[in-house]
C-alpha positions in Angstrom: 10.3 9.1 -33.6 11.0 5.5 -32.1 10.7 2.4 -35.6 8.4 0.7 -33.7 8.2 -2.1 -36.3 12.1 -2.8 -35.6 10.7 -2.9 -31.6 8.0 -4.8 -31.9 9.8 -7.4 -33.8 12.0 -8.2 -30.6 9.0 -9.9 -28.4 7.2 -12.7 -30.7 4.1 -12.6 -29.4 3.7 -9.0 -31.7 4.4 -11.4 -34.7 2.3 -14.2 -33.3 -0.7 -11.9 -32.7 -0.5 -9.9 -35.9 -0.8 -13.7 -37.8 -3.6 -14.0 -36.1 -5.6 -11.4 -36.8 -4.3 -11.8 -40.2 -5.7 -15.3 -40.6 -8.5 -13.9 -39.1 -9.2 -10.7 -41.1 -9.3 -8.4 -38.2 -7.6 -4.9 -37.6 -5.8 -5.0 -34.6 -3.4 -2.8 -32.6 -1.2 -3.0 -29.4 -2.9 -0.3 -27.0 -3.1 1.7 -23.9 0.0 1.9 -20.9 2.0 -1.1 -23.0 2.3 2.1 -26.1 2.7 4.7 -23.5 5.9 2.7 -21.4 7.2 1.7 -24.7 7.6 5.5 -25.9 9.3 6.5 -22.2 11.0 3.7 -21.9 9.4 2.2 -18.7 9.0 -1.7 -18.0 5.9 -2.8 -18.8 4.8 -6.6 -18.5 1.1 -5.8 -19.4 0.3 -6.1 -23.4 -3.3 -4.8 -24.3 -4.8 -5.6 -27.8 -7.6 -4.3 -29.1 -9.2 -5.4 -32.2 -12.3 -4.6 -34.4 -14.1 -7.4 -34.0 -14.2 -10.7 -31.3 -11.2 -10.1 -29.0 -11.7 -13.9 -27.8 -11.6 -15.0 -30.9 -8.1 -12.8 -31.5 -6.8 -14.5 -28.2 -7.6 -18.3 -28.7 -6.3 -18.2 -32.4 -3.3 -16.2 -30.7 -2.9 -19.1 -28.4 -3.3 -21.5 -31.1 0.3 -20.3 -33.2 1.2 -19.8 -29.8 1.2 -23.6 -29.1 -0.6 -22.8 -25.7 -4.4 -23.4 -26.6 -5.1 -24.6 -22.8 -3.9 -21.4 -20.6 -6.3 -19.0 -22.3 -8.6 -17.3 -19.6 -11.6 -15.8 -21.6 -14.4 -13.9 -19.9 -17.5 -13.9 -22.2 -19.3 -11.4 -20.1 -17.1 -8.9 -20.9 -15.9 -10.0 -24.3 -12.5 -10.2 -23.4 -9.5 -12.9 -22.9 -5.9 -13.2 -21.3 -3.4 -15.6 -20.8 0.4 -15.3 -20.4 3.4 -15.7 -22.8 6.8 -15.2 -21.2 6.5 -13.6 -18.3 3.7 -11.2 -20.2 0.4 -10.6 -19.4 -1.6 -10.5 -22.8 -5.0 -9.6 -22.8 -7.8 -9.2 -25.5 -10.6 -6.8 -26.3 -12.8 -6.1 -29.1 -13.5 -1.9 -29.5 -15.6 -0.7 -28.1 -17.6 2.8 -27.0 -18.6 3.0 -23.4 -20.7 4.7 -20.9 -21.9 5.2 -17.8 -25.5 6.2 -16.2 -25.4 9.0 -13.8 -26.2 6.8 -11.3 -24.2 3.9 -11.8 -20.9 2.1 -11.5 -21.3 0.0 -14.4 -20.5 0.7 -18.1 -23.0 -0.2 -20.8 -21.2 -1.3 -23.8 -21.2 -1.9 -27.5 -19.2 -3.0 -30.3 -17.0 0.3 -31.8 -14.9 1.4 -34.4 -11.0 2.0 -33.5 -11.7 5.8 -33.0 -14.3 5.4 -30.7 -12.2 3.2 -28.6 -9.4 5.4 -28.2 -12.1 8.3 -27.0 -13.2 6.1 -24.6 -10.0 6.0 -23.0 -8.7 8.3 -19.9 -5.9 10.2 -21.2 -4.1 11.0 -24.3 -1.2 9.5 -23.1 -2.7 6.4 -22.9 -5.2 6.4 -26.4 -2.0 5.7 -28.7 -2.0 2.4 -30.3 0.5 0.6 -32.6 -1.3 -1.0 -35.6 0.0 -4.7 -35.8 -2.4 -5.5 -39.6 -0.2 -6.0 -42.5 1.5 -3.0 -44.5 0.6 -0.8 -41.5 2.4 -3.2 -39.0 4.4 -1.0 -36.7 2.6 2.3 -37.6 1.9 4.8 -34.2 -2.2 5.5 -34.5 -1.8 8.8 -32.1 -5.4 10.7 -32.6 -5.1 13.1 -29.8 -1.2 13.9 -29.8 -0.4 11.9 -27.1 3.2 11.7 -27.8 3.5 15.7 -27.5 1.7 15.3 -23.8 4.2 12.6 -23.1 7.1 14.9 -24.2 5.7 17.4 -22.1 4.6 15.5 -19.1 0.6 16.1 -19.4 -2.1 14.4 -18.1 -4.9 15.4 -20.3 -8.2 13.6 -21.3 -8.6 12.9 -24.8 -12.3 14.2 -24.6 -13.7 17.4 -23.1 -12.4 16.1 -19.2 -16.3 16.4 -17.7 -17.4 13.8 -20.1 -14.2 11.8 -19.3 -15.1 11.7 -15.9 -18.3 11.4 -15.8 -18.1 8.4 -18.0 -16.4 6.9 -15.5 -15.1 9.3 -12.1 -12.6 6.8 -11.5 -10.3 8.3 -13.8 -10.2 11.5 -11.3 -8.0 9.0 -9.0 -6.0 7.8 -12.0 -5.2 11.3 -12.9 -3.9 11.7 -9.8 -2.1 8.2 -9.8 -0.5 8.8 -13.3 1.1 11.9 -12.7 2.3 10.9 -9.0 3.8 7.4 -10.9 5.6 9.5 -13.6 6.0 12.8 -12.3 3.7 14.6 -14.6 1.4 17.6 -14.0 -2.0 17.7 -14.9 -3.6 19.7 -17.6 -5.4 22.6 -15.9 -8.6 22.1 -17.7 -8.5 18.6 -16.7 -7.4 19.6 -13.2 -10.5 21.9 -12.7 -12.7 19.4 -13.6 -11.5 17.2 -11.7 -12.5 19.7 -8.7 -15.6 20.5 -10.0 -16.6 16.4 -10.1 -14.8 15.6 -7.2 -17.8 14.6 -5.4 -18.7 11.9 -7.9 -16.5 9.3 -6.5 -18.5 8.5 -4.2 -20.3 6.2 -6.7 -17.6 4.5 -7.1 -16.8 0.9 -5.2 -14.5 1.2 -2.6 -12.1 -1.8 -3.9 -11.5 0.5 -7.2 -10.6 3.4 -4.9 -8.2 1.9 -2.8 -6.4 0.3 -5.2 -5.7 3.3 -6.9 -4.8 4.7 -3.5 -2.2 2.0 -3.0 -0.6 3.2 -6.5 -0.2 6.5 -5.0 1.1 5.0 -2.2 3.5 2.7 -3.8 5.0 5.5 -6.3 8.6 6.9 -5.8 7.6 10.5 -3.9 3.9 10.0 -2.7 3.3 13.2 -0.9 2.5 14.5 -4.3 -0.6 12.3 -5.4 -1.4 13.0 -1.6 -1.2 16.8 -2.3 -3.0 16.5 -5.7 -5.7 14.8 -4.4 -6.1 17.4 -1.4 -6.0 20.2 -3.5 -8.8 19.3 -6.1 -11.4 17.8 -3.4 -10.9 13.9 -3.5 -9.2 13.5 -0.4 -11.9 14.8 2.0 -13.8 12.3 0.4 -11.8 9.3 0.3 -9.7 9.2 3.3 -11.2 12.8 5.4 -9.7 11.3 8.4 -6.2 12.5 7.3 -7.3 16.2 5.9 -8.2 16.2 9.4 -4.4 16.8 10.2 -3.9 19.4 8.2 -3.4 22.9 9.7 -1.2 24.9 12.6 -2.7 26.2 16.2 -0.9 28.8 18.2 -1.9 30.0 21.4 -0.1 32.3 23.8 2.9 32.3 21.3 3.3 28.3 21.1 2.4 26.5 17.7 2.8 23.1 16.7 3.7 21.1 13.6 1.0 20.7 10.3 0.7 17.1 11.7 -0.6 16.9 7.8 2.9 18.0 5.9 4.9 15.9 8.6 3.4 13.0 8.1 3.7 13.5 4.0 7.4 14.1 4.8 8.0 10.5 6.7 5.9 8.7 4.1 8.4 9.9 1.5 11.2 9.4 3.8 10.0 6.0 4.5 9.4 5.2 0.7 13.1 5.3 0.3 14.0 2.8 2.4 11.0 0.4 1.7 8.7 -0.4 -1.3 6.7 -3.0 1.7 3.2 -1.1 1.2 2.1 -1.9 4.9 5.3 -0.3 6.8 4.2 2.9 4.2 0.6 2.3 5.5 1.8 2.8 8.9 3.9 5.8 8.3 0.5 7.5 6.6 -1.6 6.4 10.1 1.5 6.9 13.0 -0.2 10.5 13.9 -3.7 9.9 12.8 -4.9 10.3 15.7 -2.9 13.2 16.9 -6.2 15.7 15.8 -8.4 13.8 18.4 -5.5 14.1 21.6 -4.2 17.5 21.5 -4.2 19.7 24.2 -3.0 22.5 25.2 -0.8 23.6 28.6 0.9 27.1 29.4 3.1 25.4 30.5 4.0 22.5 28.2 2.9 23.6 25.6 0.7 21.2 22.8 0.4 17.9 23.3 -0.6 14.4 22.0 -0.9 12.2 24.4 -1.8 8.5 24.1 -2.2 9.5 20.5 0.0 6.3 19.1 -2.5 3.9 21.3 -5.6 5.9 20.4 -4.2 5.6 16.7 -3.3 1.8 16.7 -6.9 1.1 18.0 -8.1 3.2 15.2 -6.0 1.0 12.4 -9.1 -1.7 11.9 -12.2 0.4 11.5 -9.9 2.3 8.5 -8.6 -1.3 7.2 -12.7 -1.4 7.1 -13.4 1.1 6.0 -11.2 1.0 3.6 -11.6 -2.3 2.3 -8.0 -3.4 2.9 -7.0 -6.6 4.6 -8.2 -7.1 8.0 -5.1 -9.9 8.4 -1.9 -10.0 9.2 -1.2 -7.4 7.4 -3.8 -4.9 9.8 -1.6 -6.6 12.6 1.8 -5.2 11.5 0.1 -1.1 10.6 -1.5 -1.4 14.2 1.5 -2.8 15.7 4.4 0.0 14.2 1.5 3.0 14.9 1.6 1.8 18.3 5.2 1.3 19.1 6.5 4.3 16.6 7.5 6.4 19.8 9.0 3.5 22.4 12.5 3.8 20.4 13.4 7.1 21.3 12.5 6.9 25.1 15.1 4.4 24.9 17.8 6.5 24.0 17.5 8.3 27.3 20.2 7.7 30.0 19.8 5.3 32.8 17.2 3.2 30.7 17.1 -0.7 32.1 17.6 -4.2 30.0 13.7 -4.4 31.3 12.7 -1.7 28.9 14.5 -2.8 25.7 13.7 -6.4 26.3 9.9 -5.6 26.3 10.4 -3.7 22.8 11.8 -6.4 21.2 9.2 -8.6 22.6 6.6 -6.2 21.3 7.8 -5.3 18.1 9.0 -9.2 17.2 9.3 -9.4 13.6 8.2 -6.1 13.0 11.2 -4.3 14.9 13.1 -3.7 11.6 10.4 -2.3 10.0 9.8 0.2 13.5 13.5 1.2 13.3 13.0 2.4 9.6 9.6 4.2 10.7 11.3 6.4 13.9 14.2 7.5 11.6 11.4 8.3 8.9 9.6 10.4 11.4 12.7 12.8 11.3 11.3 15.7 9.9 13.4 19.2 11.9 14.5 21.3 9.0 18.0 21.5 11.8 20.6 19.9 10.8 22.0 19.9 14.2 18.8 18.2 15.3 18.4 16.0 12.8 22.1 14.5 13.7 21.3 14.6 17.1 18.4 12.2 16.1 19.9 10.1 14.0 22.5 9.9 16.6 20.0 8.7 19.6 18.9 6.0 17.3 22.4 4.7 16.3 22.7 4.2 20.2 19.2 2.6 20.5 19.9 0.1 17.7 23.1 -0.7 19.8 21.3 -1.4 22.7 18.8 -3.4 20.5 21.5 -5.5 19.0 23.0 -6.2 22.5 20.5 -7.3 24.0 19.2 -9.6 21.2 22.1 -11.3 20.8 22.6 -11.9 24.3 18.9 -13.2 25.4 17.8 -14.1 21.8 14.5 -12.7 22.0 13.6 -11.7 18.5 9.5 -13.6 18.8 10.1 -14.5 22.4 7.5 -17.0 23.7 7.4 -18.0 27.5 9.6 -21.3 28.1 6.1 -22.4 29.9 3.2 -22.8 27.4 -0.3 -22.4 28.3 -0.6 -26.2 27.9 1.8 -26.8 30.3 0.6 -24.6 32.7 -2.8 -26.6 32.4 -0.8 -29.6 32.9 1.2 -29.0 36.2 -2.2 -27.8 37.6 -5.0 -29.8 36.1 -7.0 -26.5 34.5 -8.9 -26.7 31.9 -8.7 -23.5 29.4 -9.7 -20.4 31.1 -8.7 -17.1 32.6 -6.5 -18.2 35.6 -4.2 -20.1 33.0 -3.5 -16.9 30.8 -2.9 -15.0 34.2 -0.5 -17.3 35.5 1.2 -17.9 32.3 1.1 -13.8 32.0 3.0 -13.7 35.7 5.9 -15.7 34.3 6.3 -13.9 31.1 6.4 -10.6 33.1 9.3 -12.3 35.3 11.2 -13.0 32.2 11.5 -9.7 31.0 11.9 -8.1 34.1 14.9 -10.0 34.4 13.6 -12.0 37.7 14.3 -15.3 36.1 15.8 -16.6 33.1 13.7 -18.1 30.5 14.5 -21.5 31.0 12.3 -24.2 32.5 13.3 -25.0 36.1 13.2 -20.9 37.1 10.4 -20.8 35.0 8.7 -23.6 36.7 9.8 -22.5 40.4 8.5 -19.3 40.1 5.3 -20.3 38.6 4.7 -22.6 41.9 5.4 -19.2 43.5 2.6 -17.4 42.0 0.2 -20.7 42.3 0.5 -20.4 45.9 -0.7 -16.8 46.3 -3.7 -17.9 44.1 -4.3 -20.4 46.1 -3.7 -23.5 43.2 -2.0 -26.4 44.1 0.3 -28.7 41.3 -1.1 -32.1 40.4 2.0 -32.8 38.4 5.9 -32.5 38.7 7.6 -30.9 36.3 9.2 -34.4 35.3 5.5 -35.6 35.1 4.7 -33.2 32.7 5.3 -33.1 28.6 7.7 -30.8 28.4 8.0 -29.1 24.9 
């Protein structure tokens, strides 16, 4: 057993707390994740502290000996505070017991003993609490042997696990989240009822689940919270767009992939060469649509065809649906989903400077991130294949390189702006100036012209004269930019 009095005593704001409570006659204990990480020996910049009694007044008296009475954050509606000491986040609470109405989201709470705070919470592992009041300072408060789940990597509710979950069904998703995070299974009585309440999520908000989702997403091997969460029932609920990939057709003698266990495979592959959550994002949606485009040929074989444009078109009503951010961030999932397959055509003989110019023109910024994707979606259990993969992509990234350092086209833009274009010709904003501005950039990376501003401007006047537009203005009358 860790002396957690000798550990607390390295971080100050244990000391600075515990004379707070002290001057304040309260009984107060480090709880929750910050007990659990401390035991494992995980990072952990998030300090909980409950106490039996006003957890505002814990945290402004805190603040006080703390010499940082104007950063405290306190919100009275839910009795709690928070403000930051060295790079921790430090929040209050008084105890409480909690519950929830069958039909609601929202807790109704009331002041509670220690005990009854610890029973409120989801799992053993996360009920211990360090006392920080006088003689008891450092002493593990561990009512439902959490330590022994920790030693044995269980995720067990410290109540019966319906009442857990139906207190709040949240903590069906956190189950799922806390043993993909640390690689724990879950207890099988909590597992079953997990199945057996699966369908109570749906009461909860959307912004709760994703964000738990996004854990899953973000942990070190997330097929497994994927798999956890298909296997008790919450998936169909949650994302049933993706169980839809699941399963294997075969007809006269030709099968294809379980579109569902391949794309698990490249969003682990892909989670070991990036922690962004977006680029993992795109790995989970590359074949979404793969369920909705397959067909079937004697002589092909299965098919998918236009999947990775029916699937990028598909990326904002899921972003929608599940509240994540319609931004920039939409922009770079729908962008890799489309482009995930352009990379490999490219390794094919004969290919022109046309084709890779327009790829690194599409994937701009994102081409990086697209090159990490294609060798993520390497899933042949051949060796020789996989090389042989591995080894067409070492020739596209080649031809990539090449071609980017001779024309410098990483976020290429047309020498000739739309404004310009307007310029020469006297147009206000409208259709014909996107076409002819569209004409030139075509030119460009069809290697008809370079992208410099006399070709560019000659064979704009080109184009003008088929449509039948005349210039107004030179191109030494115009402001060039």
């Amino acid at each position: 057993m860790k002396n957690f009095k000798e550990i607390l005593n390295e971080n100050p704001i244990f000391g600075i707390v515990s004379e707070a409570a002290q001057q304040l006659g309260l009984e107060t204990y480090v709880i929750g994740g910050y007990v659990r990480d401390l035991i494992i020996g995980r990072p952990n910049k998030d300090i909980d502290f409950v106490t039996v009694g006003s957890g505002i007044a814990l945290a402004e008296k805190s603040a006080e000996i703390a010499g940082i009475t104007n950063h405290v954050n306190v919100f009275k509606n839910f009795g709690t505070a928070q403000f930051v000491y060295k790079d921790f986040d430090v929040e209050f609470v008084g105890a409480r017991k909690e519950s929830y109405r069958s039909d609601s989201r929202k807790p109704m709470t009331e002041n509670g003993t220690l005990e009854e705070d610890q029973q409120r919470r989801d799992f053993t592992i996360n009920a211990m609490g360090i006392s920080l009041s006088g003689s008891n300072f450092g002493k593990l408060i561990d009512p439902f042997n959490g330590i022994a789940d920790l030693e044995s990597g269980l995720i067990k509710t410290p109540l019966e696990p319906e009442r857990t979950f139906s207190d709040d069904p949240l903590r069906m998703m956190r189950a799922v989240r806390f043993a993909t995070q640390l690689n724990f299974d879950i207890d099988g009585e909590t597992f079953d009822a997990i199945k057996a309440m699966a369908g109570r999520i749906e009461i909860v908000s959307q912004e709760r689940i994703t964000d738990e989702l996004n854990k899953i997403i973000l942990s070190q091997k997330p097929s497994y919270g994927f798999k956890l969460l298909h296997q008790c029932g919450l998936l169909e609920i949650i994302f049933p767009d993706f169980v839809k990939l699941q399963g294997v057709e075969t007809q006269d003698g030709k099968g294809h992939k379980d579109n569902f266990y391949h794309t698990l495979q490249v969003l682990d592959n892909i989670s070991v060469h990036s922690n962004d959550l977006w680029v993992r994002w795109a790995a989970i949606l590359h074949d979404i649509a793969k369920p909705a485009t397959k067909k079937f040929s004697p002589k092909v074989g299965w098919s998918f065809h236009g999947h990775e444009e029916l699937g990028a078109r598909w990326v904002k009503g899921i972003f929608r649906k599940m509240k994540l951010p319609l931004d920039e961030k939409m922009r770079k999932v729908t962008n890799l989903v489309r482009l995930h397959l352009r990379p490999i055509a490219l390794a094919k003989d004969g290919v022109t400077d046309s084709a890779v110019r327009r790829l690194l023109v599409e994937a701009g910024e994102d081409l990086d991130d697209l090159l990490k994707l294609c060798r993520a979606d390497i899933t042949s259990k051949d060796p020789t294949r996989v090389r042989k993969y591995l080894k067409n992509y070492d020739r596209v990234e080649e031809m990539l390189v090449e071609i980017q350092e001779k024309d410098k086209l990483r976020n290429f833009q047309p020498v000739l702006t739309g404004e310009m274009i307007m310029e020469i010709f006297d147009l206000p904003p409208c259709r014909e100036v996107g076409v002819l501005k569209n004409e030139v950039r075509e030119a460009i990376l069809d290697c008809k012209i370079e992208n410099e501003i006399l070709p560019a401007y000659t064979y704009l006047l080109k184009v003008a004269e088929k449509l039948d537009f005349k210039p107004v203005k030179t191109l030494e009358q115009i402001s060039v930019k």
